[in-house]
C-alpha positions as CSV (number, residue, x, y, z in Angstrom):
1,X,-13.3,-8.9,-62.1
2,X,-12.4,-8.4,-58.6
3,X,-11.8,-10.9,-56.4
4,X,-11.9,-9.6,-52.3
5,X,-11.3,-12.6,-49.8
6,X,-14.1,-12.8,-46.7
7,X,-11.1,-13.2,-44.4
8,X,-9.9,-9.3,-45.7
9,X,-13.3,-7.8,-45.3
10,X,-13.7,-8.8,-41.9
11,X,-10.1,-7.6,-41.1
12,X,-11.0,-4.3,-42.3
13,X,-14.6,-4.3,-40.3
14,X,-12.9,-5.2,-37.0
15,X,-11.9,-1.8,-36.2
16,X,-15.1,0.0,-36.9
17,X,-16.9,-2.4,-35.2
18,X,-15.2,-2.3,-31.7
19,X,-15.4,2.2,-32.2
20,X,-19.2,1.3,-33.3
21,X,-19.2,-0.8,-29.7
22,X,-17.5,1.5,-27.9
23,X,-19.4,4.1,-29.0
24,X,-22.6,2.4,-27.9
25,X,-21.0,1.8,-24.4
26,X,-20.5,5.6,-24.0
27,X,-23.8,6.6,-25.2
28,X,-25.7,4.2,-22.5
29,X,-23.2,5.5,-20.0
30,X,-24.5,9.3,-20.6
31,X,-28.4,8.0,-20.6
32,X,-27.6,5.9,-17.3
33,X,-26.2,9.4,-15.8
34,X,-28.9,11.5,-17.0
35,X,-31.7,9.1,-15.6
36,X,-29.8,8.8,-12.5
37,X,-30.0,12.4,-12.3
38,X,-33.6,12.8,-12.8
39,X,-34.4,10.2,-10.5
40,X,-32.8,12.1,-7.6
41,X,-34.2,15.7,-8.8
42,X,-37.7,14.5,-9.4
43,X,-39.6,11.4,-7.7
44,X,-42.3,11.6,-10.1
45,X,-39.1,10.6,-12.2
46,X,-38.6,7.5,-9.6
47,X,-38.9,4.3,-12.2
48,X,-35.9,5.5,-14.1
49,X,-34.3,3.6,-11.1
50,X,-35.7,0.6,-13.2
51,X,-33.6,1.1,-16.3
52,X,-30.6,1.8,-14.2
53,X,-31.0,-1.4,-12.4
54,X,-32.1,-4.1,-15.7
55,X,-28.3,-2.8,-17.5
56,X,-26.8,-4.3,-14.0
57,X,-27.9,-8.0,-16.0
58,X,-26.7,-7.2,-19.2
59,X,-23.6,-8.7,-21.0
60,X,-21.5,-6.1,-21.9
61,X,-19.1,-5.3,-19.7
62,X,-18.6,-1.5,-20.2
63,X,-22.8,-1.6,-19.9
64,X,-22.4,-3.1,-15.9
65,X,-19.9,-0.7,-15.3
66,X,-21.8,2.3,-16.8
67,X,-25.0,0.5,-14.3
68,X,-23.0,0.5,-11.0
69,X,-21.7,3.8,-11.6
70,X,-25.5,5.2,-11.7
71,X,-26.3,2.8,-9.3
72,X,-24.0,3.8,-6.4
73,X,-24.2,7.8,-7.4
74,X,-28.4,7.2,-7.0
75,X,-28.3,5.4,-3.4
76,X,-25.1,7.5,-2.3
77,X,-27.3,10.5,-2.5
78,X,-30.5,9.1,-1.1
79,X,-29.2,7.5,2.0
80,X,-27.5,10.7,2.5
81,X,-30.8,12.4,2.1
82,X,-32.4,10.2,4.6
83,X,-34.8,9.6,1.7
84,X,-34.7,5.9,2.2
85,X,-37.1,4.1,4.6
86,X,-35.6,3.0,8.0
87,X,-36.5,0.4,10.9
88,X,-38.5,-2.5,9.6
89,X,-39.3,-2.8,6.4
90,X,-43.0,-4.1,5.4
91,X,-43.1,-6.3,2.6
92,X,-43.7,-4.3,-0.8
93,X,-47.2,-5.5,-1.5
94,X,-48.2,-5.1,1.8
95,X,-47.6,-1.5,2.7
96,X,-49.7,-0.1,5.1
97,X,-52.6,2.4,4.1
98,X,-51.7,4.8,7.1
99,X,-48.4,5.5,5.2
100,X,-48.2,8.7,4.0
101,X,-47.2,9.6,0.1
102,X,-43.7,10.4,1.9
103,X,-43.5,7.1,3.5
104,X,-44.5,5.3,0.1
105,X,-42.0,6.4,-1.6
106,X,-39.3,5.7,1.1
107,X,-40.6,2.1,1.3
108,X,-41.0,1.9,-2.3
109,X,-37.5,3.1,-2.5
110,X,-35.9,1.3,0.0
111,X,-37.1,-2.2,-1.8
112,X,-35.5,-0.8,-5.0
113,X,-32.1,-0.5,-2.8
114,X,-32.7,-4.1,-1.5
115,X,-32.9,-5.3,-5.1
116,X,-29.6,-3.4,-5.5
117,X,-27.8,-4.8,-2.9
118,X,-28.6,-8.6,-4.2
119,X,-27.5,-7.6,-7.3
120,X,-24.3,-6.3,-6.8
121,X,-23.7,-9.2,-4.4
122,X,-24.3,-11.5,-7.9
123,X,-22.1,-9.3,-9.1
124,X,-19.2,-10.6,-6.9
125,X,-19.2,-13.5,-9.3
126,X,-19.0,-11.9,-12.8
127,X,-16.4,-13.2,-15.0
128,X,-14.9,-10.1,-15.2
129,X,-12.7,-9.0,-12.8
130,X,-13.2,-5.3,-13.4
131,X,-17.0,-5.8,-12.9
132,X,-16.2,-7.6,-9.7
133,X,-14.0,-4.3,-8.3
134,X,-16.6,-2.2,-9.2
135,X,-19.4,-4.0,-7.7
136,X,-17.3,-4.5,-4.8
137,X,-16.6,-1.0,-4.0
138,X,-19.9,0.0,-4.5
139,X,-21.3,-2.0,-1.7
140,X,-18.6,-1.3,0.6
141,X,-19.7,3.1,0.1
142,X,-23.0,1.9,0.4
143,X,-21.9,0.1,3.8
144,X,-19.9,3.8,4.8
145,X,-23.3,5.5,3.9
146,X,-25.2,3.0,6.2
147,X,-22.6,3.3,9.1
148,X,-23.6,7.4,9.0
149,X,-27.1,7.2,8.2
150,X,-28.6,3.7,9.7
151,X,-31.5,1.8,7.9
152,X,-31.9,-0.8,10.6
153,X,-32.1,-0.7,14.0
154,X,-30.1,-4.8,14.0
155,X,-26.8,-2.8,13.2
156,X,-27.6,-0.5,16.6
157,X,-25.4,-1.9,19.6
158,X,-25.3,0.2,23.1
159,X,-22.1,2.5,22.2
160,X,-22.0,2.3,18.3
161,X,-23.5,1.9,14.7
162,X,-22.6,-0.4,12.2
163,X,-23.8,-2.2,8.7
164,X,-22.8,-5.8,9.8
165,X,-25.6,-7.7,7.8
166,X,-24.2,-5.5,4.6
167,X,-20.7,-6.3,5.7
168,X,-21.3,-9.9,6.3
169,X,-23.0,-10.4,3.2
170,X,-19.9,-9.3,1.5
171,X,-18.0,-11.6,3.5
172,X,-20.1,-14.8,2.9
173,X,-19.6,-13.6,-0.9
174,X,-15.5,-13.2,-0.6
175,X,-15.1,-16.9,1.1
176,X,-17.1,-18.5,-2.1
177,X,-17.5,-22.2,-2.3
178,X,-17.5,-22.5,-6.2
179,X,-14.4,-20.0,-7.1
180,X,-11.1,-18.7,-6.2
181,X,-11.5,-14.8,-5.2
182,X,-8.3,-14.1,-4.2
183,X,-7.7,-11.5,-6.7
184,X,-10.9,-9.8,-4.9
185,X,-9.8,-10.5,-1.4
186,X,-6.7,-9.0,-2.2
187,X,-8.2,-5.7,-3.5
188,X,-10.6,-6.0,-0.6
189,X,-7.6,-5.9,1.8
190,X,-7.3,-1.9,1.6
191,X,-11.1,-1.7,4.0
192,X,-9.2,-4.1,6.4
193,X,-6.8,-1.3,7.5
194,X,-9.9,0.0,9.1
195,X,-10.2,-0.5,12.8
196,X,-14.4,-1.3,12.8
197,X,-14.2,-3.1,9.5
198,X,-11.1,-5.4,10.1
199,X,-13.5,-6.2,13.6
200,X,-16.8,-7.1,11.9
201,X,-14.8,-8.9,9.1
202,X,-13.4,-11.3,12.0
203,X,-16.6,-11.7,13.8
204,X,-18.2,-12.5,10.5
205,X,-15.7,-15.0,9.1
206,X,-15.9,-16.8,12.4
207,X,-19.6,-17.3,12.0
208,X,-19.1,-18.7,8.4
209,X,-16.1,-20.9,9.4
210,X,-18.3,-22.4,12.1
211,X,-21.4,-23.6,10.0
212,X,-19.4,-24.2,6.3
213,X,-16.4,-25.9,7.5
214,X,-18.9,-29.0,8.8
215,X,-19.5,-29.7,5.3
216,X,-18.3,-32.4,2.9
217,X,-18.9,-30.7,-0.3
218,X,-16.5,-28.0,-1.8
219,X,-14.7,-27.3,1.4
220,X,-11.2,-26.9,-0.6
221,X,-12.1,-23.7,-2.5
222,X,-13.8,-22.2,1.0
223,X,-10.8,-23.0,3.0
224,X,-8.6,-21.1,0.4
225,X,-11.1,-17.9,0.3
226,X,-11.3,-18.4,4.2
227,X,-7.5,-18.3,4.3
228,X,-7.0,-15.6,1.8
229,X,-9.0,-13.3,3.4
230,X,-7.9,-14.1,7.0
231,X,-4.0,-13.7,6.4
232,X,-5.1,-10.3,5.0
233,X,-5.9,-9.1,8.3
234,X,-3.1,-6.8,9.4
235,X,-3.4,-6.9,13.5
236,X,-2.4,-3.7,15.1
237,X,0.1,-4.2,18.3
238,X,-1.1,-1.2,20.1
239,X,-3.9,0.8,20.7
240,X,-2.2,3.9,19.7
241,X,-2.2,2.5,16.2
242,X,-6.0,2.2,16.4
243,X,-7.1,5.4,14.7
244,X,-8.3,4.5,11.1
245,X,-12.0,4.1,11.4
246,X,-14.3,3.9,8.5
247,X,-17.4,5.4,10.2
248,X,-16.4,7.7,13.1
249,X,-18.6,7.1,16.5
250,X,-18.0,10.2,18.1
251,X,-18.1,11.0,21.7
252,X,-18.5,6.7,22.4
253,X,-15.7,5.8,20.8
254,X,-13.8,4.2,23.4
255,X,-16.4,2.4,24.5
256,X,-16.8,0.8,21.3
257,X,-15.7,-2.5,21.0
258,X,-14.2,-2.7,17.6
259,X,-12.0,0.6,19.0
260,X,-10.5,-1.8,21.2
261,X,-6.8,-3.8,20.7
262,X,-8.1,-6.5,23.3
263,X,-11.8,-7.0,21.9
264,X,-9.9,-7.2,18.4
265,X,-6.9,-10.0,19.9
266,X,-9.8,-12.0,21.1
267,X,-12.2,-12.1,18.2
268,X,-8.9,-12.8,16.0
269,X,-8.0,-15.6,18.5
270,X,-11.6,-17.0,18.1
271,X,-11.5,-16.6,14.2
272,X,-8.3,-18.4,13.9
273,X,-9.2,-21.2,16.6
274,X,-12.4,-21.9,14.9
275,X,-10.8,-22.5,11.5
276,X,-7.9,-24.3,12.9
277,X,-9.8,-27.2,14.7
278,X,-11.3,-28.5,11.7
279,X,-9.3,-30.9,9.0
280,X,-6.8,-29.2,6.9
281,X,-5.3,-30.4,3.4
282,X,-1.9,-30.8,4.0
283,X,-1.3,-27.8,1.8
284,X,-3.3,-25.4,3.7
285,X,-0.9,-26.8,7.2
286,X,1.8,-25.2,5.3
287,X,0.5,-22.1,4.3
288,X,-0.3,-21.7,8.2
289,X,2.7,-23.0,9.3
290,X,4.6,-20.0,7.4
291,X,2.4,-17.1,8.8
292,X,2.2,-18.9,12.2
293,X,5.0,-17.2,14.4
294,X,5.0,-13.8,12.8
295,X,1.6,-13.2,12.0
296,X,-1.0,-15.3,14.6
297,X,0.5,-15.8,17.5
298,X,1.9,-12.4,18.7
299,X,-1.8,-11.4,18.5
300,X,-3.3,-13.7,20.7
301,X,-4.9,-13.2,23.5
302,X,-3.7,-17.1,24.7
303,X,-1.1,-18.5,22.7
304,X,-1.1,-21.1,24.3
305,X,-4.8,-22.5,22.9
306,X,-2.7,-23.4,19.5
307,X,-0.9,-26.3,21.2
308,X,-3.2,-29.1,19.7
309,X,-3.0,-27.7,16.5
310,X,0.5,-27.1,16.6
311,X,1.2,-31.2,18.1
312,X,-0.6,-32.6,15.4
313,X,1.0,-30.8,12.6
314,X,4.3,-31.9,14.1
315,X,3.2,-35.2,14.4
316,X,2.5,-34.8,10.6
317,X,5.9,-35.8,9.4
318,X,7.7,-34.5,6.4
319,X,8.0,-30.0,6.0
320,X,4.8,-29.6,7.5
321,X,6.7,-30.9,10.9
322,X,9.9,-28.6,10.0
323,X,7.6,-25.7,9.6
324,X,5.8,-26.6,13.0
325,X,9.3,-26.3,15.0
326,X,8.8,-22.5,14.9
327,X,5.8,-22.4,16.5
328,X,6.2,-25.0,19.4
329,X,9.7,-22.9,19.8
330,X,8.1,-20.0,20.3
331,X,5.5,-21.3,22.7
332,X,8.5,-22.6,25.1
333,X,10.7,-20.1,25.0
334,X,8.2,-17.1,25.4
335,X,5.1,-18.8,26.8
336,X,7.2,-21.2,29.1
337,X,5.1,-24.5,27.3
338,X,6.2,-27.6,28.4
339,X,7.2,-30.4,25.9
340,X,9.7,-32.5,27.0
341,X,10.1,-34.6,23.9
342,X,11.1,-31.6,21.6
343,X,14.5,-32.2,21.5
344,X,13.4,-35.7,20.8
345,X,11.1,-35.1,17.8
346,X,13.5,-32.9,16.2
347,X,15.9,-35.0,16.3
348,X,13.8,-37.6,14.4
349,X,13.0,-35.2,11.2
350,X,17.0,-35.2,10.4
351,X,16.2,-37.5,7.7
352,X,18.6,-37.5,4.0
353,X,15.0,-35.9,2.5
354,X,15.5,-32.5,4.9
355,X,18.3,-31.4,2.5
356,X,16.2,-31.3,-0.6
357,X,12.9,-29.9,0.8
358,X,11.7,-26.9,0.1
359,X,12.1,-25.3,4.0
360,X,15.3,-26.6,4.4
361,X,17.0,-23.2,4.7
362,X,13.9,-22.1,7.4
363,X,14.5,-25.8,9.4
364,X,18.3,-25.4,9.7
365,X,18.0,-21.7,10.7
366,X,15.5,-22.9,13.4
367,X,17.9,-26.3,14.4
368,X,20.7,-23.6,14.7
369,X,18.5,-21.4,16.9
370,X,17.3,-24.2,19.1
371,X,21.1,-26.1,19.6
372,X,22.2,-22.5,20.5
373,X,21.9,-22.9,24.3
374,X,24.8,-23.5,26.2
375,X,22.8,-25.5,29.3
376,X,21.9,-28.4,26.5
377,X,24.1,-31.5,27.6
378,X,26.8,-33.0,25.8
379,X,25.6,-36.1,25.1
380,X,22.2,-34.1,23.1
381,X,24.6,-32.0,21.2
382,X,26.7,-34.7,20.5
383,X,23.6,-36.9,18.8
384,X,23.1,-34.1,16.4
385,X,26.8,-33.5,15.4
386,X,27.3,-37.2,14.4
387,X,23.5,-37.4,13.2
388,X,24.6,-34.7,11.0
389,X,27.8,-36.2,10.2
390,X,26.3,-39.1,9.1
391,X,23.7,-37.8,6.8
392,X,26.4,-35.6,5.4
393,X,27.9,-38.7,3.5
394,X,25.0,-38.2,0.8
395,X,23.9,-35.0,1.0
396,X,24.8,-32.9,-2.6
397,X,27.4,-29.7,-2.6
398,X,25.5,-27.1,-1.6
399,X,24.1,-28.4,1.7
400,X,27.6,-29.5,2.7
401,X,29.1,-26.0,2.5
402,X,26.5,-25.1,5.1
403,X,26.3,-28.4,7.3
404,X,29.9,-28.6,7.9
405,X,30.5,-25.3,9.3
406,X,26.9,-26.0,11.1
407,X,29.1,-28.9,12.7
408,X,31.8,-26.9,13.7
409,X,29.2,-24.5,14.8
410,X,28.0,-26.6,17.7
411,X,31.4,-28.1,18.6
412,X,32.5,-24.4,19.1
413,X,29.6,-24.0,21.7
414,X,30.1,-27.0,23.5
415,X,33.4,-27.8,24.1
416,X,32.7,-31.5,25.5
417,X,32.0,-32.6,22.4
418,X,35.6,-31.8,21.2
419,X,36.3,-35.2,22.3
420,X,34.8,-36.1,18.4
421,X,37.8,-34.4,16.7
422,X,40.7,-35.9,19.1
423,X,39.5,-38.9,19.2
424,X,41.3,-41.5,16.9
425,X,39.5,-42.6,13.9
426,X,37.1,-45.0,13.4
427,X,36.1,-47.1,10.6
428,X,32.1,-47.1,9.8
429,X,31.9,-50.9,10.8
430,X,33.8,-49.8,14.3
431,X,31.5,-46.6,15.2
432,X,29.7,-47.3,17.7
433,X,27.2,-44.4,17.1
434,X,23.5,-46.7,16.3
435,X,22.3,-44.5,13.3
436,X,18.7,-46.1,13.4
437,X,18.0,-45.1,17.2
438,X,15.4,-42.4,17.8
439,X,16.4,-41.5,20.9
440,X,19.4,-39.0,20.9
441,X,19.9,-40.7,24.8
442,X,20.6,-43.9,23.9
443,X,22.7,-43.5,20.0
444,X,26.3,-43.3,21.9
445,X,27.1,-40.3,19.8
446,X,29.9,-38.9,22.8
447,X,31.6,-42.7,22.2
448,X,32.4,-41.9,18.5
449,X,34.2,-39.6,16.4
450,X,33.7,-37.6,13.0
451,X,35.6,-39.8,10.6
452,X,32.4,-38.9,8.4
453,X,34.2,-35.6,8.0
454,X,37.8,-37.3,7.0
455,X,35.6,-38.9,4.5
456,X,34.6,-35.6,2.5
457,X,38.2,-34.1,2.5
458,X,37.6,-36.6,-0.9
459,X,34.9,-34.9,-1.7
460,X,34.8,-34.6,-6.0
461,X,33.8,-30.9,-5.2
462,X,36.9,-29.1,-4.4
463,X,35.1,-26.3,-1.9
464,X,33.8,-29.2,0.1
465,X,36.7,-30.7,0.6
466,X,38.5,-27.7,1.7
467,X,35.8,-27.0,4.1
468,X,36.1,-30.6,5.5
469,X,39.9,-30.1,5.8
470,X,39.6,-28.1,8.7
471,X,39.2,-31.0,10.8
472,X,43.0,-31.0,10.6
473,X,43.6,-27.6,12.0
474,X,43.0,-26.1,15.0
475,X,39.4,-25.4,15.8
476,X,39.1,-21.2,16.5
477,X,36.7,-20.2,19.0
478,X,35.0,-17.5,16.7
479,X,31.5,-19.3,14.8
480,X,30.7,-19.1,11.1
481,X,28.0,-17.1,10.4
482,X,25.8,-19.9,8.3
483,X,23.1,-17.6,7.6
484,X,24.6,-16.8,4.2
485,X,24.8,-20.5,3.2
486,X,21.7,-21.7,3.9
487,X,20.1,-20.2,0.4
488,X,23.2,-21.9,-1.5
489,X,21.7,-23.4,-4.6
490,X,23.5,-25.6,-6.7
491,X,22.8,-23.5,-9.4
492,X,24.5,-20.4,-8.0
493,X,27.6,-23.3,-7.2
494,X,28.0,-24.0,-11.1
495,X,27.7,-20.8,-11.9
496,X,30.5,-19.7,-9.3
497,X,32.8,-23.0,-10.5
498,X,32.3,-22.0,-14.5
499,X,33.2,-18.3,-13.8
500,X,36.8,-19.6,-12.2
501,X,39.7,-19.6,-14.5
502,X,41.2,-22.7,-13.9
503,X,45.5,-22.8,-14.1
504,X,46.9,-24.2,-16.5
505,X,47.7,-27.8,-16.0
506,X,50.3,-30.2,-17.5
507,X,48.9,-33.4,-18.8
508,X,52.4,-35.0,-20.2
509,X,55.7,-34.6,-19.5
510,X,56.5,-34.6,-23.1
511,X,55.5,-32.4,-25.8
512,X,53.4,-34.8,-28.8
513,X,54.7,-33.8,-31.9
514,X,53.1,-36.6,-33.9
515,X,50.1,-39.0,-33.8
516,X,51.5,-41.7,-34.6
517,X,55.5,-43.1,-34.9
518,X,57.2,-42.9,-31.7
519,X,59.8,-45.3,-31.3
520,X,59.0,-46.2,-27.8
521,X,55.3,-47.2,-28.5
522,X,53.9,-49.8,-29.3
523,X,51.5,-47.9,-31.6
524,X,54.2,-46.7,-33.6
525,X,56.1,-50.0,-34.0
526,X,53.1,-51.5,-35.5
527,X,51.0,-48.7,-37.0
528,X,53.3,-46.5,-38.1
529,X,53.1,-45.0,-41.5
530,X,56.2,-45.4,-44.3
């Protein structure tokens, strides 16, 4: 008797099941097709749009995807037929008995798009990413379909045309509340390189910023949508640029405002203000912090409006107020900001924790840039030498091979503070520098010396030490470029020290020829084997 195992059988079914599936998938797909064609070759043929729109709720996968397919090929062709009913639409049990068979079946028609519409919204949520795309996509041809061949007189300006309620429906569905859609957002992203989309997309997320934001209740996963979808927006910096449009206006283009580099800085200014001035999870500061000088604040209309938010995130402490230097920085030195305890503040933030954070290469590439004037007095430069000096005592291998040439860096610049190398040596309980003073003024930095740098030519780490040697030599008056050590990792360090071939070093004078039974040992005296 044969024995067969369940497990085997349903190893073997496995296979023909999925081509039975698949198989099944395909067939609906044809049907979906053919019914979508009948519906647009016959309207007596019209409540095949039924069908076509149930398979959108169904659970197979393929099945949705075969049903936004039909979907989008059925509305594509009516809107582009005109066959769809425009201006106000009257409820669907109420349609008016002066309509005309023609006008029934445009209002009948149009509620079927409606219904649509919502759906593929829904769809936005799937489980499946691939539905999601799909359904996506869809609604965004819909809106280029709309944009050419209007359906409500609300998307009618003075100079232009455009689906905003579509478009900000798609919006209020990207910056969910209950999931993460950044994998959307991110295929989303391609419509932003167009001109009149990128500009609707602004003036919607403001909207939704304003009223969600006041909220209590799953803020966090709107403020990451929000933020996803915002730092996608590519600005343009000139108008030239402007000339990717998804629904061309003709002869009033340039009176149109999303045509316009100014109407887009200040709808991106308002956008960005508007999220901005409510609480932010620390997180969130930094992501904004990163983006802030590159991608905000060149395409402002006022730069200067980010000041609050820029102060308190300095006032933050910690890498959110490293990553908030380049900001205020860039509002002195090209918006002529004043902020006369800058120097001040920074000087506060070198702490022993600003070597092991994760900015640290960004915050010392910034403290270069800002120490690089030569009209910053002596006594200021000197407060950050010895500051440095000082936390240099602790700090591991890899920021010392950048912080002692960063040293010698601002020494070269400033030759008053010279007076640090040539002055005699100090011990610790003798400096006079006050290491616990906030104020670079009043920590009598010029009054010391750099005996911290005498200290590390002891350094266990032989490349630290030799760096710290040159102390002893004559200081050149060409700078270190320390742009190349500021991504040093400890890791490339080890792997750079094991790769040397050390020389070969003698450990005794005299060659051991035995373990034990010298005559001069004490070991072999006692010990020693007969």
């Amino acid at each position: 008797m044969c024995v067969v195992s369940l497990s085997s059988v349903s190893v073997k079914m496995a296979p023909s099941k999925k081509r039975n599936v698949a198989a099944q998938s395909e067939t609906l797909k044809k049907r979906l097709a053919e019914k979508a064609e009948s519906v647009l070759n016959n309207k007596r043929q019209a409540n095949e749009v039924f069908d076509i729109l149930e398979h959108l709720q169904v659970d197979r996968e393929a099945d949705v995807l075969s049903a936004i397919e039909a979907c989008q090929k059925v509305f594509t062709v009516l809107l582009g037929r005109g066959e769809l009913y425009t201006g106000l639409l009257p409820k669907e049990d109420e349609t008016p008995e002066s309509f005309s068979a023609e006008e029934k079946y445009k209002a009948w028609m149009r509620h079927r798009y409606n219904g649509c519409i919502e759906q593929l919204l829904d769809l936005l949520g799937h489980d499946a990413y691939c539905v999601k795309e799909a359904a996506l996509c869809a609604l965004m041809k819909f809106a280029e379909e709309e944009a050419k061949h209007p359906l409500s007189k609300t998307d009618w300006d003075e100079h232009s045309v455009f689906p905003r309620g579509l478009l900000k429906a798609v919006v209020d569905h990207l910056v969910s509340t209950e999931e993460d859609m950044s994998m959307l957002i991110s295929r989303f992203q391609e419509y932003l390189a167009f001109e009149d989309v990128r500009y609707y997309v602004m003036t919607s997320l403001t909207s939704s910023v304003a009223s969600v934001m006041q909220r209590k209740e799953k803020v966090l996963i709107y403020q990451n949508n929000a933020f996803a979808l915002m730092s996608a927006i590519v600005m343009p910096s000139s108008n030239s640029e402007m000339t990717s449009f998804l629904v061309r206006q003709g002869d009033k283009l340039e009176d149109w405002n999303a045509s316009k580099l100014k109407e887009h800085r200040r709808v991106f200014e308002k956008m960005w203000l508007t999220f901005l001035k409510h609480k932010l999870p620390s997180d969130m500061y930094k992501k904004v912090l990163v983006i802030l000088h590159d991608a905000i604040l060149p395409h402002m209309s006022s730069p200067k409006l980010m000041i609050d938010f820029l102060t308190a995130a300095y006032d933050i402490g910690g890498a959110i107020s490293l990553l908030a230097l380049n900001g205020l920085f860039v509002l002195i030195n090209q918006h002529n900001l004043d902020y006369p305890d800058f120097y001040t503040k920074l000087y506060s933030l070198l702490e022993p924790s600003v070597f092991h954070v994760k900015y640290s290469a960004r915050f010392f590439h910034l403290l270069d840039l800002f120490l690089s004037s030569s009209h910053l007095p002596a006594y200021l430069v000197a407060a950050f030498v010895k500051r440095l000096a000082r936390l240099a005592l602790t700090a591991p291998p890899q920021a010392l091979l950048m912080v002692i040439p960063f040293i010698y860096n601002l020494i070269r610049r400033h030759p008053s503070c010279r007076v640090l190398l040539h002055r005699p040596t100090a011990g610790s309980c003798e400096d006079p520098y006050l290491m616990e003073e906030k104020n670079p003024t009043d920590c009598h930095a010029l009054e010391s010396s750099l005996w911290e740098l005498q200290t590390l030519q002891k350094h266990y780490h032989p490349a630290v030490a030799k760096a710290a040697a040159t102390i002893k030599k004559p200081l050149s008056d060409q700078e270190q470029d320390i742009n190349v050590l500021l991504e040093v990792s400890a890791f490339e360090i080890f792997e750079r020290d094991i790769k040397n071939v050390p020389q070969t070093i003698p450990l005794e004078f005299e060659r051991v020829t035995t373990l034990l039974g010298r005559s001069n040992e004490v070991v072999g005296e006692h010990f020693a084997m007969e």
